[in-house]
VOTORTOR-259265 format. One record per residue (C-alpha): residue in three letters; x, y negated, z. Coordinates in steps of 0.02 Angstrom, whole numbers, plus 50000, padded with zeros to 5 digits. Example, Ala and Ser with C-alpha at 12.3 -4.5 7.8 and 13.67 -1.06 7.14 Angstrom:
2
ALA506155022550390/SER506845005350357/
END
This chain:
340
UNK500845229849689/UNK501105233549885/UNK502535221949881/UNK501285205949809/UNK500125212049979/UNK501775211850090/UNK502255193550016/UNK500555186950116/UNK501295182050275/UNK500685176350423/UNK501475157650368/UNK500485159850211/UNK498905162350270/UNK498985147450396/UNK499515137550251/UNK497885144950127/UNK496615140450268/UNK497305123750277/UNK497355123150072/UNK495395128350078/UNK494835117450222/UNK495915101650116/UNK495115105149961/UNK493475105150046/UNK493565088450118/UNK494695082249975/UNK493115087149848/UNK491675078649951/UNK492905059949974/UNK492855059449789/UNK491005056849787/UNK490805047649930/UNK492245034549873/UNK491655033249717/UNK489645028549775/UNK490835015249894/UNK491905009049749/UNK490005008549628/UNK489144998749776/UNK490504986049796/UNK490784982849623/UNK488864976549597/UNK489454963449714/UNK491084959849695/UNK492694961549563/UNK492694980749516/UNK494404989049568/UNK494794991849403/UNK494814973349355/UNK496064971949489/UNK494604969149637/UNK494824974649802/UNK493124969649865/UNK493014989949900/UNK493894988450056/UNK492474978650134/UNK491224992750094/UNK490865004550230/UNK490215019950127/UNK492095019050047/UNK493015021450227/UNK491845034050248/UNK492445041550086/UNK494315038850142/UNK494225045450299/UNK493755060350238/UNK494925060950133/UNK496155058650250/UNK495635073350349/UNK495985082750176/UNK497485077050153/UNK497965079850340/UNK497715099050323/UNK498445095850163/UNK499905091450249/UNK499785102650367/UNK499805116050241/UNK501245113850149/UNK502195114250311/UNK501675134550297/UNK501635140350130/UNK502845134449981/UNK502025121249849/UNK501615134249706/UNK500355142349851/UNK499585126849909/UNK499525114649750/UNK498585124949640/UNK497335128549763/UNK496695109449734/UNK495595116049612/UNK494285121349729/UNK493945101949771/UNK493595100249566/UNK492265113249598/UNK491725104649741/UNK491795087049692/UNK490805093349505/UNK489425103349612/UNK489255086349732/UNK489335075149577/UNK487815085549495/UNK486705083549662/UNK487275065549680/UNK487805057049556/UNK486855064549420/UNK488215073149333/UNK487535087649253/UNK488435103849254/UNK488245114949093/UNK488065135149096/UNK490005133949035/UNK490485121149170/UNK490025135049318/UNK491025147149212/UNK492605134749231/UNK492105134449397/UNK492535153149416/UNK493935152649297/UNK494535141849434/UNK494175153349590/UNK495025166449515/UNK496475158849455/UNK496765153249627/UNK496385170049696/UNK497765177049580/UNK499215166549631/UNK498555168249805/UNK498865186249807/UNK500685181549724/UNK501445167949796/UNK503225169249858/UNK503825169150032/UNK503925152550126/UNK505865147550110/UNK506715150650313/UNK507205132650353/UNK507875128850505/UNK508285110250497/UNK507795096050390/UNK509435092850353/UNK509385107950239/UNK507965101050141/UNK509025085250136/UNK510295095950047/UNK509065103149938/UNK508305085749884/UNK510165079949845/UNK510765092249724/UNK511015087549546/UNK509675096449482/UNK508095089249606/UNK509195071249584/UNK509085071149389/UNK507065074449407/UNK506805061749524/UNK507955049149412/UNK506915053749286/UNK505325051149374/UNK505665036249461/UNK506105028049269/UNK504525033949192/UNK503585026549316/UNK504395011049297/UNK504295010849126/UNK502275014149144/UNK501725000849266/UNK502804985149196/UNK502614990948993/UNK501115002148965/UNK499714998449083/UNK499544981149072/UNK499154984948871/UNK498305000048890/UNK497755004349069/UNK495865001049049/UNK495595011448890/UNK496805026748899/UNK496485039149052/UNK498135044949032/UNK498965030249090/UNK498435027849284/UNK498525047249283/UNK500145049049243/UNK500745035949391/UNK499725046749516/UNK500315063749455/UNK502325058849443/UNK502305049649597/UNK501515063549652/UNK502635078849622/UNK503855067849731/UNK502775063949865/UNK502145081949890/UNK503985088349911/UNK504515073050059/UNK502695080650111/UNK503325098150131/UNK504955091150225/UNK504145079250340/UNK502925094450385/UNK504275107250411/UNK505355094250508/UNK503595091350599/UNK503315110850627/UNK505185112750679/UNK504965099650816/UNK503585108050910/UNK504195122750897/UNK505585116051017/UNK506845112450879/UNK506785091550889/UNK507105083950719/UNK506665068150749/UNK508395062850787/UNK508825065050607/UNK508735049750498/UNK508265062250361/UNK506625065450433/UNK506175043750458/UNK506915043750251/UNK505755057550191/UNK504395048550333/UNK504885029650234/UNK504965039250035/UNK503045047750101/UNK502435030850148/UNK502875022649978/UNK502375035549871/UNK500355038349965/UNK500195018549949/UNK500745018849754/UNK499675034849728/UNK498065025949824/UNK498375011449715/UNK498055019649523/UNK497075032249580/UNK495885018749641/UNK496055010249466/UNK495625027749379/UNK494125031049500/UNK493385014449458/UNK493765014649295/UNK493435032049207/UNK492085047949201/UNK492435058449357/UNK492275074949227/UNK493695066649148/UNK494955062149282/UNK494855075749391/UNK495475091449283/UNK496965080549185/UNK497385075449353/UNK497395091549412/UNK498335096149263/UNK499535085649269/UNK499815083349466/UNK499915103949489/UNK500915104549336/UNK502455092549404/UNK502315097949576/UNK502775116149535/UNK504025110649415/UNK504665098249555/UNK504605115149696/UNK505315125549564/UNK506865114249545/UNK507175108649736/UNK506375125249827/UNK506915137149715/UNK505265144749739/UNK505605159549583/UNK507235162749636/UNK506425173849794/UNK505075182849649/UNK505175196349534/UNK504695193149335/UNK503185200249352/UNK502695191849499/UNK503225173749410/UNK502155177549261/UNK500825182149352/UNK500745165849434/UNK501015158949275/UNK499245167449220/UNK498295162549359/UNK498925144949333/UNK498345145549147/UNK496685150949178/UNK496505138749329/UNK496725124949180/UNK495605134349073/UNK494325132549210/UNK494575115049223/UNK494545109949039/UNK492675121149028/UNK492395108049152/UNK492775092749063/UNK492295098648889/UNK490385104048945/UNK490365087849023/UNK490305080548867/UNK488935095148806/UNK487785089548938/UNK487775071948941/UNK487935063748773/UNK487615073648597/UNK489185063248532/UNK490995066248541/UNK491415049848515/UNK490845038148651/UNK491975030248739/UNK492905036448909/UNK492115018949012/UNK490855007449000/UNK490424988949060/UNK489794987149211/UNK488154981449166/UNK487894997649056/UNK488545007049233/UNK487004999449326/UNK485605004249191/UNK486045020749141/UNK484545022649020/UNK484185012248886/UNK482385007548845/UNK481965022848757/UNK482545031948899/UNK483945040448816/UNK485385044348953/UNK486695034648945/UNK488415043748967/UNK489255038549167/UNK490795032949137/UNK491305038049347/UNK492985043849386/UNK493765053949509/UNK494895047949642/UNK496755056649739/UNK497695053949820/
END
């Protein structure tokens, strides 16, 4: 067990403050953008219609600035601590962005959702106390050589298809009634984003420390490949936030997202090359009851607001802006979460 302590590093810990303070502001953006993306919408083509009449509300900007701070430290983070650290750790801004969405939104949280909640914290605090060394780099040209291996190349190929496949065939049939659908654009694009994330940070960390990588064209690819995949990620997400329950989005999201990402660090970092078994399953645990935590979270949802299992995941706007009917029966929200 004194070797798990020893793995906490100086790097590490930089990178787990950053983690906390992202998921922080990460949690409270989804709130605030989704009160922006509510407000616009009574006036203007929702998002999830294909409106953009969101960008012209101020309360949203507020919402992605914040955000951006997150994802900033975020950023920042990664450049510390290796991706099966730092991803998981994105949990804490469900907990945040449920306890906001009770007190604002009207979201109730059930008895079993604040257990998920700690399901959640100490999942986190398990692969916390686990998490492999940071990987020595010393140029971005060996992440480069990382990215281009066969192994990393034949997930990306992969990745990059599926995605394809998605947005031309499958969301233009079902997009507006299946959750998984925007979801699964955000979290794929994702796992590929977050790695160019980790290189463009390191190559970023490497520079001030006195080490200049700019002059690589590797770091303006990865810089180029980042770009792309944020704007594609903001795009869906947007679509999802607009057009499903927030209890709903957030923990498949999750799911999914954290799930690719470590598969994605596992293949190009070699992350559990560097760990023992028992370490690796023990990260493996913590990340199982992290998703426990989050589907408490969802399933209570569905406890709290609505006594039956099957209404739908959205409804029309109009049933959006009178959420009780005339006998004053609760309608159930159907909010979503955000990004990324």
């Amino acid at each position: 067990m004194a070797d798990s302590y020893k793995g906490m590093s100086s790097d590490n810990i930089k990178g787990l403050v950053l983690a906390l303070s992202s998921s922080f502001f990460i949690g409270a953006s989804f709130i605030v953008k989704k009160k922006g993306l509510q407000k616009a919408g009574s006036s203007g083509l929702r998002a999830g219609a294909g409106g953009y009449s969101y960008l012209y509300e101020p309360l949203w900007w507020i919402g992605m600035i914040t955000m951006i701070v997150g994802e900033i430290a975020n950023f920042a983070a990664y450049a510390f601590a290796p991706a099966i650290l730092v991803t998981p750790l994105g949990a804490l801004s469900i907990i945040i962005s449920a306890a906001l969405a009770h007190l604002i939104l009207r979201e109730r949280l059930h008895i079993f959702g604040i257990l998920g909640c700690v399901l959640c914290v100490v999942g986190s605090t398990t692969i916390v106390l686990h998490a492999p060394q940071e990987r020595e780099i010393q140029s971005v040209k060996e992440v480069w050589d990382l990215a281009t291996e066969p192994a990393f190349l034949f997930y990306a190929t992969c990745v990059i298809a599926a995605v394809f496949i998605i947005i031309v065939h499958i969301i233009p049939h079902y997009g507006q009634t299946h959750v998984m659908v925007y979801i699964a654009v955000c979290s794929l694009v994702g796992s590929l984003s977050v790695m160019s994330v980790k290189a463009l940070g390191i190559a970023l960390k490497l520079t001030f420390s006195g080490m200049n990588q700019l002059v690589y064209p590797q770091t303006w690819a990865f810089t180029l490949f980042v770009a792309t995949c944020v704007i594609t990620q903001m795009n869906y997400l947007n679509k999802a936030l607009d057009t499903f329950n927030t209890a709903v989005v957030s923990p498949i999201y999750y799911v999914m997202f954290t799930s690719l990402t470590i598969l994605a660090s596992v293949i190009m970092f070699k992350d559990w090359d560097r760990q023992n078994p028992t370490q690796i399953v023990t990260e493996i645990c913590g990340f199982v009851t992290i998703l426990s935590g989050t589907f408490l979270l969802h399933k209570t949802k569905d406890m709290v607001e609505g006594s039956s299992q099957s209404l739908p995941l959205r409804l029309s706007k109009h049933a959006e802006e009178n959420p009780y009917e005339p006998e004053g029966i609760p309608l159930r929200r159907q909010e979503s979460l955000r990004q990324a």
